[in-house]
N, C-alpha and C positions, 0 to 999 in steps of 0.2 A: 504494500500500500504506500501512496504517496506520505512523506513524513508529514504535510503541513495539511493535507486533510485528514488523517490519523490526532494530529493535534486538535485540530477544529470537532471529530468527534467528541474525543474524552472530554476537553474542557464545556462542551456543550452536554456532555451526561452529566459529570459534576452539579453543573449548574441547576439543571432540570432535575436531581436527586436529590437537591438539598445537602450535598457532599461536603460542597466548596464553603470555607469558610475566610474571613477575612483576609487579605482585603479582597475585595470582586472588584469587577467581574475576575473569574478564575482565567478568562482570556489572556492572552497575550503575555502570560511568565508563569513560572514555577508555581501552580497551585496548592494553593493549603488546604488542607481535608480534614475532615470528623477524623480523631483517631490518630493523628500526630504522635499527642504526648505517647498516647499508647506503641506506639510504634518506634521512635525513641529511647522507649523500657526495653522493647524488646532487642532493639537494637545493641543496646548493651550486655546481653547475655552472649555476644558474641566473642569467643575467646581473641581473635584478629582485634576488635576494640578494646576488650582487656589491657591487650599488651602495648598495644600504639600509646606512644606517649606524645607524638606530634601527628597534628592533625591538618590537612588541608579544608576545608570546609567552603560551599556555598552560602552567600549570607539568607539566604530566602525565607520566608516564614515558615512552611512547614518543618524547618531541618530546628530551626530554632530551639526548639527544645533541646537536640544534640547538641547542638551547639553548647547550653547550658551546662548538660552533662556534662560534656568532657570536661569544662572549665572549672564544673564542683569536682572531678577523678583528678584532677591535679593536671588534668592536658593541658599542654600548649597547640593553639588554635592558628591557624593562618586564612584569613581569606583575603579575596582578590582586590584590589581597589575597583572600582565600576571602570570597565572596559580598557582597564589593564593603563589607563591612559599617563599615569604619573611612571618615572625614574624607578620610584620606590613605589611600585606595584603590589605590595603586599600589606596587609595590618597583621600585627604579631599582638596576639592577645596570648600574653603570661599570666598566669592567673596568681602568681605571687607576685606577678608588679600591680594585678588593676586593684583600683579601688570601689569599684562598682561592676562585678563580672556580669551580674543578669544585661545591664545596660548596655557593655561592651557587645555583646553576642549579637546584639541586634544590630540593622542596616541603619537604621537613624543615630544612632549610639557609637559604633565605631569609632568611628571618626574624632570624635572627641575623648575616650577614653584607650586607645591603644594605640602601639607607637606602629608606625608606616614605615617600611623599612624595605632595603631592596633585594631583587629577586637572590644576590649572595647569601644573605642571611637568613634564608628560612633551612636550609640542612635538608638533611635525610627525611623526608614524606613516612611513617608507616601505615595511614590510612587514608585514603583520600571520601568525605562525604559529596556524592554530587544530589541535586535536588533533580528531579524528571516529570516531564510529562505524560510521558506512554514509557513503559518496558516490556520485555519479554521475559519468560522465566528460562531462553539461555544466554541473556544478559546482554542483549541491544537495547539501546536506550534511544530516547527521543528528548531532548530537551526544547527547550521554547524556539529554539530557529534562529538565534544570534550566534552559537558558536563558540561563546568566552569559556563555558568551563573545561570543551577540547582544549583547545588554544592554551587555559592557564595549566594543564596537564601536561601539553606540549612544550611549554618551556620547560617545567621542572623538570622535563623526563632528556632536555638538553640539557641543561646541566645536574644532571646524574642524579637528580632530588629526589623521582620515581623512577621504580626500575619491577623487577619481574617480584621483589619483595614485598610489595604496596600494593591492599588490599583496597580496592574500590567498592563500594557501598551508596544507596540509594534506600528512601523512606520513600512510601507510597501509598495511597489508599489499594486495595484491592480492583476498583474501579479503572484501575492507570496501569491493571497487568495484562497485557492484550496477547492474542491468541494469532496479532495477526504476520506475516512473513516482514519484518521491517528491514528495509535497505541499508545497512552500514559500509557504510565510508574509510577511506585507506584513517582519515584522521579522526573518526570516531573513537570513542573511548569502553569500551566493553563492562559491562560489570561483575563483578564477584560474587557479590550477593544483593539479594530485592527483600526489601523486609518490608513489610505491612503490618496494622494493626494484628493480625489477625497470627501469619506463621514468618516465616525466614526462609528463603528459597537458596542453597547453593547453586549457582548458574552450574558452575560447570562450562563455563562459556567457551562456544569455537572459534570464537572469533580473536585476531590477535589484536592486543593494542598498540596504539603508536610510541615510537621511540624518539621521538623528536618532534620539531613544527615540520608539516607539509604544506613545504612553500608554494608546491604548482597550486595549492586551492587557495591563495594570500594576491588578493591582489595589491598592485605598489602602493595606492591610495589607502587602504587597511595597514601597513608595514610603517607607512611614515606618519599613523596615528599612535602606533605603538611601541613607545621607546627602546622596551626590552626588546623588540621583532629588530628594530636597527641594529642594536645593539650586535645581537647574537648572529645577526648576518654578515656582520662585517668580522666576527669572528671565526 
């Protein structure tokens, strides 16, 4: 199925189930669902997040309550700045520097509570959370149609941050687990495991993930918006 009518289903059942929960419409970005928090809990019974003590993270509302978690387990959290667009591309939420962690975790909050820092300093990835809009259960994902959480995969996975040790992971409602055959891309990112309120799926996935940025799908006007993209090409 095509990705951007695949999206336009889901987020139109969401809606018309009474799934979706703030903020709406569930259109056009990472939907929040009944069953988050629950799914969050369940999320943590995951030995892979057990052991991860750095964490890549989407800032999206439904992951938010992960996000939280990790921050009370003692994680260090990293997510992206919006579309990658500063030097220092990252915010590094250390939960023994913040002083308001619930605040930090969140997209409005950031910004003013956790230091920005560049893509050198975030280290070694052991779990990356991405937020989705459609998956499968052997770990094709569909995200909203912008591309950044490939993209911020793709740099770290340039400089060595993720590698075949880094465990990728997505929250979902049950509604967003589709049966149907989705087209994955050389620079899509595969996932490890789909958790839902409900169970936890090991993909098992056959798909490989990318080792780098895939520059034929980057055009120059996208590259000379994105510092790190310069960066690492002239490297």
């Amino acid at each position: 199925m095509d990705k951007q009518a695949l999206r336009e289903r889901v987020w139109d059942d969401l809606e018309a189930s009474g799934t979706a929960r703030f903020p709406f419409p569930p259109h056009g970005r990472i939907p929040n669902f009944a069953g988050a928090d629950a799914a969050a809990d369940r999320l943590g019974d995951l030995d892979a997040w057990r052991a991860a003590e750095t964490l890549k993270a989407n800032p999206d509302a439904p992951q938010l309550p992960a996000r939280r978690a990790a921050l009370d387990a003692g994680k260090t959290v990293f997510m992206a700045v919006p579309r990658l667009r500063d030097e220092r591309c990252f915010y590094r939420l250390d939960p023994a520097e913040l002083a308001d962690p619930d605040a930090a975790a969140t997209v409005s909050g950031v910004d003013d509570h956790a230091d920005q820092v560049g893509p050198d300093a975030v280290g070694h990835v052991d779990l990356v959370l991405v937020g989705s809009v459609a998956v499968t259960e052997d770990g094709a994902r569909v995200g909203k149609g912008e591309g950044y959480s490939d993209l911020e995969f793709a740099v770290l996975s340039e400089l060595g941050f993720v590698d075949d040790a880094t465990t990728v992971v997505t929250t979902v409602h049950e509604r967003q687990v589709v049966d149907d055959a989705v087209p994955v891309d050389d620079h899509d990112v595969p996932l490890d495991f789909v958790v839902t309120p409900e169970r936890t799926t090991h993909t098992d996935t056959p798909y490989d993930r990318p080792t780098g940025v895939d520059w034929k799908a980057l055009s120059e006007e996208r590259i000379a918006e994105i510092p790190v993209l310069e960066r690492l090409r002239v490297e």
